[in-house]
N, C-alpha and C positions, 0 to 999 in steps of 0.2 A: 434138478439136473438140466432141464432142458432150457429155464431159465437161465441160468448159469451160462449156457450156449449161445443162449439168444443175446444177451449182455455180451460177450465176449466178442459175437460180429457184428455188433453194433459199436465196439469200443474201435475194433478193425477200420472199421469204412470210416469212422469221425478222426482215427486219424492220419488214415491215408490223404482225406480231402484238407483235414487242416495243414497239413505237412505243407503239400503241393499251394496251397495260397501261401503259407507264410513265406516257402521260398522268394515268391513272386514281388510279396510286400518287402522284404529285407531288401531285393533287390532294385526295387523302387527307391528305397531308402538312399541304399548306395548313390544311385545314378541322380538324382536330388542334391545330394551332396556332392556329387563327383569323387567320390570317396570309395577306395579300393574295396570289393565286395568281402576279399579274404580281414580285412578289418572288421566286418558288421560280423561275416562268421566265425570268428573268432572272440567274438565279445556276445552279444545278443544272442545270435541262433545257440551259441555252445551255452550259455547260460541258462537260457529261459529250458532249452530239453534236458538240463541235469538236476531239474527241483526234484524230478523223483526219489532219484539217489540218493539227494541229501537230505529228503525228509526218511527214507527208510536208513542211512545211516545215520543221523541222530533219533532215533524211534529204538534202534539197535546199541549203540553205545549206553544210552538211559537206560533201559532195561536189563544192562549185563548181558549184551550179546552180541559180542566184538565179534564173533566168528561171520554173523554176518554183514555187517560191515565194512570185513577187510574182503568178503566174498564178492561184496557188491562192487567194490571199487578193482578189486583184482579182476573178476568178472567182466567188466564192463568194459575196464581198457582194450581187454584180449576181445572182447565181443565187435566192439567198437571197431578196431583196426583188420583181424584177422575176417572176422564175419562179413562186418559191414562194407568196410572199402573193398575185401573180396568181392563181395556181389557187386559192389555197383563198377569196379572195375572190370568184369565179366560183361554188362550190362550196356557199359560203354567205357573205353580204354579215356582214363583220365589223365589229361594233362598236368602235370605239377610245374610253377614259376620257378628259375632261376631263383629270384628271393627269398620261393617259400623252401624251398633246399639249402639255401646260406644261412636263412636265420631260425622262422619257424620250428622246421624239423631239427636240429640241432637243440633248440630249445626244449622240446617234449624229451629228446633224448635224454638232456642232460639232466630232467627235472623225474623221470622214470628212473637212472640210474643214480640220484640221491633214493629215491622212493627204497629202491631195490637194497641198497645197501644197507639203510635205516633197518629194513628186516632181518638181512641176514648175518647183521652184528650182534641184533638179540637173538636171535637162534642160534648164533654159535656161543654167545655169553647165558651158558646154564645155568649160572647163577642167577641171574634173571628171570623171572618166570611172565613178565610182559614181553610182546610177541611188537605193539609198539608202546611210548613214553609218551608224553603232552609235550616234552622235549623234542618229538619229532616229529609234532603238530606243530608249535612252531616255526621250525626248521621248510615242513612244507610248505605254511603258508609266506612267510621270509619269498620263496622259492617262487610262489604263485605273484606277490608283488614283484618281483622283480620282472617277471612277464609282464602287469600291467604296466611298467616304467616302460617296458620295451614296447607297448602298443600306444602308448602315450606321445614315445621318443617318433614313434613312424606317422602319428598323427599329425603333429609339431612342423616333420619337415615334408608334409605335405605329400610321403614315397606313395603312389600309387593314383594320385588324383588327377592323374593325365587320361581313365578311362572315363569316355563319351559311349553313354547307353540313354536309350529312350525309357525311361520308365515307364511302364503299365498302370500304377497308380498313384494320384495326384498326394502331394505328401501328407497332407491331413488322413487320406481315405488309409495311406501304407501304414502310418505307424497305430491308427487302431484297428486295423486289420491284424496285424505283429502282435499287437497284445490282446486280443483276442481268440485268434490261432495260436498262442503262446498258452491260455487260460485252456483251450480247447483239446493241447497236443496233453498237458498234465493229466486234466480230469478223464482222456480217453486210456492216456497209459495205466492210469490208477484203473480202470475200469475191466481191463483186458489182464493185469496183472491179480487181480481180485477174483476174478470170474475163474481165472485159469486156475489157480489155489485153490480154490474149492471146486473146481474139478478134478485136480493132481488127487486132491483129500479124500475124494469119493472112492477116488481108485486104490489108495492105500500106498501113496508113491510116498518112497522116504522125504524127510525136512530136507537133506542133503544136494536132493534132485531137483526138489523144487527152488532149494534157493540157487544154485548152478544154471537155473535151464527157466522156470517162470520167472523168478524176480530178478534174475541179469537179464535174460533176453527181453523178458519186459518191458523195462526200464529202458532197455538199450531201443524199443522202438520205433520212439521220438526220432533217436539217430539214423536209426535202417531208412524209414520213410524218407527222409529228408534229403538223407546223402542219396541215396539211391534214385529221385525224384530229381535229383540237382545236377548229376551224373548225364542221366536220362537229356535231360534240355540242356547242356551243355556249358552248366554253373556250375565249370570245376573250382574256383576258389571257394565256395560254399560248401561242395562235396569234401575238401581236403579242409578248409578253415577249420567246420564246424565239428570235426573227426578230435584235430589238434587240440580247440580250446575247451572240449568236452573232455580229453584224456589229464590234460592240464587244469583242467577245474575240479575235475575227479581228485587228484592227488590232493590239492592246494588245498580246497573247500569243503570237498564234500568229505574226505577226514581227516584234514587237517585240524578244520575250524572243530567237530565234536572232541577229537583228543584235546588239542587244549582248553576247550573247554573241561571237561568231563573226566578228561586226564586219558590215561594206559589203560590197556585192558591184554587180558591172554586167550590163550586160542588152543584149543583141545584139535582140531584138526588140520590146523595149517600143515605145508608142506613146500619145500624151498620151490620144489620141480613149478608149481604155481608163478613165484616170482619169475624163475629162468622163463617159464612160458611168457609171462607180459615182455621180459626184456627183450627177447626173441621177435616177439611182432612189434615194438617198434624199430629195431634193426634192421626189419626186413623193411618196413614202409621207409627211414631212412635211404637206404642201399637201392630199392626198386629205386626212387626219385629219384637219386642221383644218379642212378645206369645212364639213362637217356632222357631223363624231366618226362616221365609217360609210365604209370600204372598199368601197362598190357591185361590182357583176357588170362593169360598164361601165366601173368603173377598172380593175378584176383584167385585162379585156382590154386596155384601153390600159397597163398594165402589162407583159402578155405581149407583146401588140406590138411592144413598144420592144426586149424582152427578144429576140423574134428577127429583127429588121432589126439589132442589135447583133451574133448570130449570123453572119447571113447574113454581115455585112461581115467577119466574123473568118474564115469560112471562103472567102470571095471573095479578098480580100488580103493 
């Protein structure tokens, strides 16, 4: 037990400090390139923090245990958005670009409300007893390139390479700092989400709780730290990029790629209210950004709000 404890803040601190460098290297990176920052977080930071997910959803599809799978990914977008840009909105009121409200957001929308549908065409089709198809593996991942066409199309004409920032590290030092704060933010999330489970387990907490509350919040981490940490120093494309290409990598990758691999699986405790919940926060981070291009204190709470009466009812029913 106590080791267990002692693991778990040691998983804490390695990755709060990795977080807080990799920001710094990405953004080194960026400013190296002249290269809009909401590009590198959108590809890199949202990539290298979603390997957890996708080793616990293909670890979960292989096994027969698509319930957690679609948890983790259901989980994570709502943790991701409702949680995480709550707090760091709260934290400090986050700017969002003109751009990233025309194109970005719009993008996550439209890529959640395939996700959304894909579900509740088989829940309403009882003939069916798959919850999803490797048909809608596909379909995701179709969805997820069409994003990397769209970050490729923004590379091409150069949108964003008009910001002049001093970098902090010389480009050799940033991008093995990046991949080693990258190596550093996995093996700590592994370590804190491990620790935590056999803690949950000592105590007799249901599988249910634990995969809702240790291995979403877990995994979601990487993201709290980072966004939160980015927020804080006033790297709002990083805080909103990395939010975006983590909810978008989630759908695309982390189950897209195991369904078609692996194929369908079904779900003994899904429940629609779950999907309305993801579609719900990003509606809301849509709608916030367009209000006034500004994440307020006052949304970050009606964000978190929603984030735990969502809670409450998961661990009530």
């Amino acid at each position: 037990m106590l080791e267990a404890i002692i693991l778990l803040l040691i998983g804490f601190a390695i990755l709060i400090k990795a977080s807080d460098i990799f920001v710094d290297a990405i953004s080194s990176i960026a400013a190296h390139f002249k290269m809009s920052k909401m590009l590198i977080a959108l590809t890199v930071a949202a990539f290298g923090t979603c390997a957890p997910e996708l080793a616990i959803s293909f670890n979960s599809i292989m096994s027969g245990q698509g319930d957690i799978a679609l948890s983790n990914v259901l989980g994570s977008n709502v943790v991701n958005i409702l949680l995480i840009i709550g707090i760091a909105a709260c934290v400090s009121p986050i700017k969002v670009k003109g751009a990233t409200v025309k194109k970005e957001l719009p993008i996550i929308l439209l890529i959640t409300s395939i996700f959304s549908l894909s579900i509740v065409t088989h829940y309403i089709d009882t003939s069916n007893m798959l919850i999803l198809s490797r048909i809608d593996g596909l379909l995701f991942i179709v969805f997820f390139a069409v994003f990397l066409f769209y970050i490729i199309s923004v590379v091409k004409i150069k949108e964003g390479f008009l910001e002049k920032n001093n970098p902090k590290y010389k480009m050799k030092t940033s991008i093995v700092l990046s991949i080693i704060c990258c190596i550093l933010i996995i093996f700590a999330s592994d370590l804190v989400v491990d620790n935590a489970k056999t803690i949950a387990q000592l105590f007799n907490v249901s599988t249910k709780i634990i995969t809702m509350t240790v291995v979403v919040i877990g995994t979601s981490l990487p993201e709290l730290t980072m966004t939160v940490i980015s927020a804080k120093k006033g790297e709002y494309d990083i805080a909103i990029g990395n939010i975006i290409g983590t909810n978008i990598f989630n759908i695309g990758i982390v189950l897209g790629l195991p369904l078609l691999i692996f194929g369908g699986f079904q779900s003994a405790s899904f429940n629609l209210i779950d999907v309305f919940v993801v579609h719900i926060a990003v509606t809301l981070l849509y709608f916030f950004a367009k209000n006034d291009k500004v994440l307020s204190r006052k949304e970050g709470i009606i964000m978190i709000s929603t984030f735990i009466l969502y809670y409450a009812y998961l661990l009530i029913f």
